[in-house]
Every structure is written in structure tokens, then in C-alpha cells.
C-alpha positions in Angstrom: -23.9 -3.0 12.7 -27.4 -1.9 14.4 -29.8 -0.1 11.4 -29.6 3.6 13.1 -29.7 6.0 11.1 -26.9 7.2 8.9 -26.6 11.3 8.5 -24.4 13.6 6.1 -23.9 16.6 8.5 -23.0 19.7 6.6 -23.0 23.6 7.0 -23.5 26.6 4.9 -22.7 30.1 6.8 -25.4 31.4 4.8 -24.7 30.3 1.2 -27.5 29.9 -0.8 -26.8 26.1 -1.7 -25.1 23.5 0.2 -21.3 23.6 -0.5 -19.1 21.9 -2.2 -19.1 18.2 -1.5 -22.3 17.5 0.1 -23.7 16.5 -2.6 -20.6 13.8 -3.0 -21.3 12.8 0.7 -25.6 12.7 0.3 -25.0 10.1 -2.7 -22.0 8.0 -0.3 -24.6 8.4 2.5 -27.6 6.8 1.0 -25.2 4.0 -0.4 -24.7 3.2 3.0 -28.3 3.1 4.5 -29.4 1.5 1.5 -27.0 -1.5 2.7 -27.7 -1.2 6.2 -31.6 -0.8 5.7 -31.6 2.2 7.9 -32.4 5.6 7.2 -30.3 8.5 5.6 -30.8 11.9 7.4 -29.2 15.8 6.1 -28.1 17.3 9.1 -27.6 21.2 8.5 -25.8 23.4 11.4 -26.7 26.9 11.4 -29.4 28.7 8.3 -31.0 26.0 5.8 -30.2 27.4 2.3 -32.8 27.8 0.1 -31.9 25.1 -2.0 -30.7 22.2 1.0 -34.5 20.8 0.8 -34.6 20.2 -2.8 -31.3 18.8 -2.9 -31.5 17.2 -0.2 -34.3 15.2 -1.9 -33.1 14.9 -5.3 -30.2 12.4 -3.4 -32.5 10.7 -1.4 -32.4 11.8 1.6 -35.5 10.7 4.3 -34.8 13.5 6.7 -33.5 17.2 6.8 -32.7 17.8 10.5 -31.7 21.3 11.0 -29.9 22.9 14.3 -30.4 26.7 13.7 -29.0 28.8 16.7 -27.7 32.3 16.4 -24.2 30.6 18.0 -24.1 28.8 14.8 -24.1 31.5 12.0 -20.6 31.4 11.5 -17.8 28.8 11.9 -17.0 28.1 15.4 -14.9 25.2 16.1 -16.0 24.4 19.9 -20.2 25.8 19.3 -20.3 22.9 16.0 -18.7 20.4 18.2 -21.1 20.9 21.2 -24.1 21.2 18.7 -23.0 18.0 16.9 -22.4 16.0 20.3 -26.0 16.8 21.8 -27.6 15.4 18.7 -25.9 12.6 18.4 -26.9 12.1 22.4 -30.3 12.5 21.6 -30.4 11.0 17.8 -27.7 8.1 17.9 -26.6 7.6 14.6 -24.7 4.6 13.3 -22.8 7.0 11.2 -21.8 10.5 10.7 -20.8 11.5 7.3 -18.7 14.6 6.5 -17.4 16.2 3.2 -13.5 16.7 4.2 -12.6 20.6 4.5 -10.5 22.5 6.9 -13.3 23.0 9.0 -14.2 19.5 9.1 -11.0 18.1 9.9 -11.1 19.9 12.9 -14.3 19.2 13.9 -14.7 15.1 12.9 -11.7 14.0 14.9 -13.1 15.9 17.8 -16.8 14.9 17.5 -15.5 11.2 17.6 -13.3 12.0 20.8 -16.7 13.2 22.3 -19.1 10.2 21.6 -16.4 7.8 21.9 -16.9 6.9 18.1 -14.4 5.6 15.6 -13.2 7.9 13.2 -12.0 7.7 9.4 -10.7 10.5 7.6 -9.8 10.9 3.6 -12.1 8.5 2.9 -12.9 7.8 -0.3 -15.6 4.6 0.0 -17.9 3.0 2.7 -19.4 -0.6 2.0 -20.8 -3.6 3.2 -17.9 -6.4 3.6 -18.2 -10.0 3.2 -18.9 -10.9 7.0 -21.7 -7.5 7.1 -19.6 -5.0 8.5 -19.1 -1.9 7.5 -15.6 -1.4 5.8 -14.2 2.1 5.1 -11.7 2.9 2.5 -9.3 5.9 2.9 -6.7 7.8 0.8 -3.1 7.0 2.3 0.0 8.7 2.1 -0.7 11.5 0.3 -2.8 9.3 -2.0 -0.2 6.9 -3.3 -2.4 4.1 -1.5 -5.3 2.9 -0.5 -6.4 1.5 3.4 -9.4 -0.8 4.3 -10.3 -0.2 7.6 -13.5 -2.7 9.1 -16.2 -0.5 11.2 -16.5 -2.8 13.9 -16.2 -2.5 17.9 -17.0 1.2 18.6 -20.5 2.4 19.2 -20.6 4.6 16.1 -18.4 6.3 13.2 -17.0 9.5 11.9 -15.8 9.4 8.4 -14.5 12.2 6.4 -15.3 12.1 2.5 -12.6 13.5 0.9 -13.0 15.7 -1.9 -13.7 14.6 -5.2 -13.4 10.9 -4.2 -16.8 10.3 -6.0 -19.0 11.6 -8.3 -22.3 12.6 -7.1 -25.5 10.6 -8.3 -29.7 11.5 -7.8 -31.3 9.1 -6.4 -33.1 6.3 -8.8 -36.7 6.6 -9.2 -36.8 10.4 -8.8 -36.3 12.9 -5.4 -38.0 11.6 -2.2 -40.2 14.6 -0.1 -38.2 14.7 2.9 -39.5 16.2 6.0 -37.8 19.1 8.0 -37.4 19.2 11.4 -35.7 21.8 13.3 -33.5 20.4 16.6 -33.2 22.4 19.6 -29.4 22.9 21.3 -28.4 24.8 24.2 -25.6 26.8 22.8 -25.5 30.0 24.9 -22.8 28.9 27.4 -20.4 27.5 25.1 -17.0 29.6 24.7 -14.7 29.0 22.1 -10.9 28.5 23.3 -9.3 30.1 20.2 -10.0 33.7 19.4 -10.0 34.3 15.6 -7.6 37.5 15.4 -8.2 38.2 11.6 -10.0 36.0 8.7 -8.4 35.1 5.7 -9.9 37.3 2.6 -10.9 35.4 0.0 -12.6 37.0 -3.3 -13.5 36.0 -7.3 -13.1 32.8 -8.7 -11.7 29.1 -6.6 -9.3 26.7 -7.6 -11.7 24.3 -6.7 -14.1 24.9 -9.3 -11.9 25.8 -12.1 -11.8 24.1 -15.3 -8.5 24.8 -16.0 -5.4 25.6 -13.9 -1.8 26.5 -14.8 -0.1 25.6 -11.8 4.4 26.0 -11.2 7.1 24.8 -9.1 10.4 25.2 -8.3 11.4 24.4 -12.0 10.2 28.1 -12.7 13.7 29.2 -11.0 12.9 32.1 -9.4 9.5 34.4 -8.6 9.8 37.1 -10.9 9.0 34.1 -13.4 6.0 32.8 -11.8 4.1 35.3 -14.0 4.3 32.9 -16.4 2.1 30.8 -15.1 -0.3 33.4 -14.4 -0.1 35.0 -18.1 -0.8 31.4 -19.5 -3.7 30.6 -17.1 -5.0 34.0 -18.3 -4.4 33.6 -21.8 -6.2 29.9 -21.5 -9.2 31.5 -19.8 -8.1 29.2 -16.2 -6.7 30.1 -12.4 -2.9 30.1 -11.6 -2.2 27.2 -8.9 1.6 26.8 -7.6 3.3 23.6 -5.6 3.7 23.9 -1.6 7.2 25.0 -2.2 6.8 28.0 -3.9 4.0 29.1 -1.8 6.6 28.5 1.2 9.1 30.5 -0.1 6.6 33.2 -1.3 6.6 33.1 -4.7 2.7 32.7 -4.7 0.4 33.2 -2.1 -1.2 30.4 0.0 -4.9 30.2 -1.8 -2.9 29.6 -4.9 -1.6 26.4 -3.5 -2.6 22.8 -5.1 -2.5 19.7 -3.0 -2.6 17.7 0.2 -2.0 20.9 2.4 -3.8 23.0 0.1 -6.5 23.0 -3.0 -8.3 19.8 -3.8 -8.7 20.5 -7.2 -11.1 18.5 -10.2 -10.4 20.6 -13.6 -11.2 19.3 -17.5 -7.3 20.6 -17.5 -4.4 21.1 -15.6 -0.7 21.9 -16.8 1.8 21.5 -14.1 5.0 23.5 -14.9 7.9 22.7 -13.6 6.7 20.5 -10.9 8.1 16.8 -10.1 5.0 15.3 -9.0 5.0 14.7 -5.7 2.1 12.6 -4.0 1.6 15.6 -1.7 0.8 17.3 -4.6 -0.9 15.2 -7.4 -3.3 14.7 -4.2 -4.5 18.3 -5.1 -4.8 17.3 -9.1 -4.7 13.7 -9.9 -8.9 14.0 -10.6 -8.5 16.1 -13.2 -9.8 15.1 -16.3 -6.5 15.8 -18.5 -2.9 16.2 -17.0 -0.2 18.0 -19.0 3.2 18.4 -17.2 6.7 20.1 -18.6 9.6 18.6 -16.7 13.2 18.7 -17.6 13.4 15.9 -15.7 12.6 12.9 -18.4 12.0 10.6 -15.1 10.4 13.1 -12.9 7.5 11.6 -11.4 5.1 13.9 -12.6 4.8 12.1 -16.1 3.4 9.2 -14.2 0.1 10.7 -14.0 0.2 13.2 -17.1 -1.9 12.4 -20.2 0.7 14.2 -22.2 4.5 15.6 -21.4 6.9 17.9 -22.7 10.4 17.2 -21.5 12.4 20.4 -21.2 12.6 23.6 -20.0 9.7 25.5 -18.7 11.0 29.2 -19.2 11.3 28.1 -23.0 8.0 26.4 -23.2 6.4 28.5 -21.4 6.8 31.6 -23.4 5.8 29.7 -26.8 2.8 28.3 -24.8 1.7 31.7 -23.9 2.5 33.3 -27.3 -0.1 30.1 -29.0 -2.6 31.1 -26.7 -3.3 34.3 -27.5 -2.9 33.6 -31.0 
């Protein structure tokens, strides 16, 4: 593979920091050009947050490009496409790094449709193979495997880090001084094909950056007792999570919702109630630092992946668990 440049593209919508992951991707990215020999460029759509430059640095980064057009101060599907495809046309990277959100699986698949570029989503590694191609590995149904795909025979990549699939690491030797430099795009004529009728409302604390989540299933039995889950997440000072069946069904709304389809979670703790452990699921908690699962089910699937288990029922363990915790 030709030593272009490799660049972690990422976007803020104003935040003061770069978001969750690009840190993740910045340490992945400069892996990469360190074995390629090339150089590793930040690519920011939209404002620069205050803090992109320093961190950009502290991970190594050579360049901070920056496209920062009015079109781009809030998520636009078809706008980040078209401002990602004219750099690339004028920039020609070897390799495009995302960290894997909502908006980025929309916008990866689509950015390697326009360039022509191979694309790799739920990746969890990039690295030099035997022969000197680049060889990506991705998560696989639902996690339960892993895939090796070789980078070979397409002009450039896509890949899609998926969350928490590494932990982020500053550069050796101390932050470099990259320099900024702002990219001009022609924006103005683009029009975006779906019209965004009403945003989702989200407010106070994430899943994704809990350290502890009390998350139920359809062991709970019913709704009215999925305030269990959300007295003992209190009571332990965490977020209540839920499985994609109870959110379906309405128990629990949708940001509540752990896995695949929903949260990507990392906490020190998570206590899955009444949940069989799916791989759609424990793709949303298998990071965590400590599993603890309650299963009647003495074979459920869940106990697999827990630290420890309590085999029984949850509406009796719960209570008890509850009553300890505010003890």
C-alpha cells in the first residue's frame, strides 16, 4: 500500500472536546502510519473544539485539517458526505479512519461508495500482515467472532472503529505541535434528501459513560417491574439499561437500550437481570470491567461472560439487592 496519508475524520457539532471515541481512533490511526511510514492527519468537519488541537497532539497526530462551513454546524447526512468526498479528491488518503456511531455508519459506507474505496465496519484492529498489506480485523456476528479482511486491490479504505475496541494511548515521547490548516468546500448547493421531522431529546447523564448500569430483560415478567432495575441502579449510584426486547415492547424507552442496536457500553460494573445473554446484547456490555448476571436459567448464556452469577429469580433477588444497597 502506497505511504498516503492516513486521517481519523471526526466531528463535534460544537462540543467542547472531541467525542467519544476519537481518541480510540487517533491512537489506531497513528499505529497505522507508523507501519506504513506515512503521515497521520485529524480531520475535523464543522467548529474545531477548543481542545481538538491539544489532543490532537497528545496522540500524535502531524496534521489537524479542518472543513468549517456554516453547512456543516450540525449533522447532515448528504453535506458530510459531499465535504468528505472533495477532500479526499483533493487530499487522497490511503485511509480514512472513523470512530463507529449512528452517524458514521451512515456516512462511511457512503463515503466508500463515492471514492470507490473499500470499506470495513466494526472494526476492532488494523495492521501490517505478513506479505505488507494492510489487514483489518472486524467484530462479526454480533461479536461472537472475529474476521480478517486483507486491504488490498481498491484505491483506498474506510474503516469504522467500533466503540471501545481499544483503549486509547498518548503518543511515546510526548505530544507533537501539529499544524492547522483550514480546507475550503463548496457546500452551498448541496440538499439533503431526508428531512429531519423532529430530533430525538436527549438530557443528563449516558449509558456510555456510566460506571455502573443495572440493566433487565424479559426475566423481569412484566413492566410495572422494571422499576426494579431502576430503584437498584439508583440505590448503587448507576443508569438503568434494558435488553432490545423490552425496549420493543415498551417497557423502557429506546436510550435505555444496551447492545448491538443500541448503547455500546464500557462500565467498572454491570448487572444484567434477567437477561439470557444474547451476542446482540453482550455486544453492548461485554467490555465492562465486571459482569454480574441473575438468570433462572442455570445454562443461560449470560453466565458465559459474567464474573459472578446468581441463579434464580430476579423479582426475589432483586428486592434483597435493592434493600442491601441502601443499607
Amino acid at each position: 500500500m502506497e505511504a498516503k496519508s492516513v486521517v481519523v475524520c471526526t466531528w463535534s457539532e460544537g462540543q467542547g472536546e472531541l467525542p467519544v471515541g476519537a481518541e480510540e481512533a487517533l491512537t489506531l490511526g497513528r499505529k497505522v502510519a507508523g507501519a506504513l511510514g506515512s503521515r497521520l492527519r485529524l480531520l475535523v468537519l464543522g467548529p474545531l473544539p477548543e481542545a481538538g488541537l491539544e489532543t490532537a497532539g497528545r496522540f500524535g497526530a502531524d496534521d489537524v485539517d479542518q472543513i468549517d462551513d456554516p453547512a456543516l454546524e450540525a449533522f447532515s447526512p448528504d453535506v458530510y458526505v459531499e465535504a468528505l468526498a472533495l477532500y479526499c479528491e483533493q487530499e487522497s488518503p490511503s485511509l480514512v479512519i472513523f470512530s463507529q456511531s449512528a452517524d458514521t455508519r451512515v456516512v462511511a459506507p457512503r463515503l466508500a461508495g463515492r471514492r470507490g474505496a473499500g470499506v470495513v465496519m466494526n472494526g476492532v484492529d488494523i495492521a501490517l500482515g505478513s506479505d505488507g498489506q494492510l489487514e483489518a480485523t472486524a467484530s462479526a456476528y454480533g461479536g461472537d467472532t472475529r474476521v480478517v479482511y486483507q486491504l488490498s486491490g481498491a484505491p483506498s479504505y474506510v474503516v469504522a472503529l467500533a466503540a471501545n475496541a481499544l483503549l486509547p494511548e498518548p503518543a511515546d515521547g510526548g505530544p507533537t505541535h501539529p499544524a492547522c490548516r483550514s480546507i475550503s468546500t463548496e457546500l452551498s448547493g448541496v440538499e439533503e434528501r431526508v428531512r429531519v421531522v423532529e430530533r430525538a431529546r436527549t438530557e443528563g447523564p449516558r449509558l456510555e459513560d456510566a460506571d455502573i448500569i443495572v440493566s433487565g430483560g424479559r426475566g423481569l415478567g412484566g413492566p410495572e417491574n422494571y422499576k426494579l432495575i431502576e430503584q437498584l441502579a439508583e440505590a448503587l449510584g448507576g443508569l438503568a439499561g434494558a435488553s432490545r426486547p423490552i425496549v420493543d415492547e415498551g417497557w423502557a424507552d429506546s436510550s435505555q437500550q444496551v447492545g448491538l442496536t443500541g448503547k455500546i457500553t464500557r462500565p467498572a460494573l454491570y448487572l444484567a437481570a434477567g437477561i439470557s445473554g444474547a451476542s446482540q446484547h453482550m455486544a453492548g456490555c461485554s467490555a465492562a470491567k465486571t459482569i454480574v448476571a441473575i438468570n433462572r436459567d442455570e445454562d443461560a448464556a449470560i453466565f458465559r461472560y459474567a464474573r459472578y452469577g446468581l441463579v434464580g429469580d430476579c423479582l426475589e433477588i432483586l428486592p434483597e439487592l435493592i434493600r442491601a444497597a441502601r443499607s
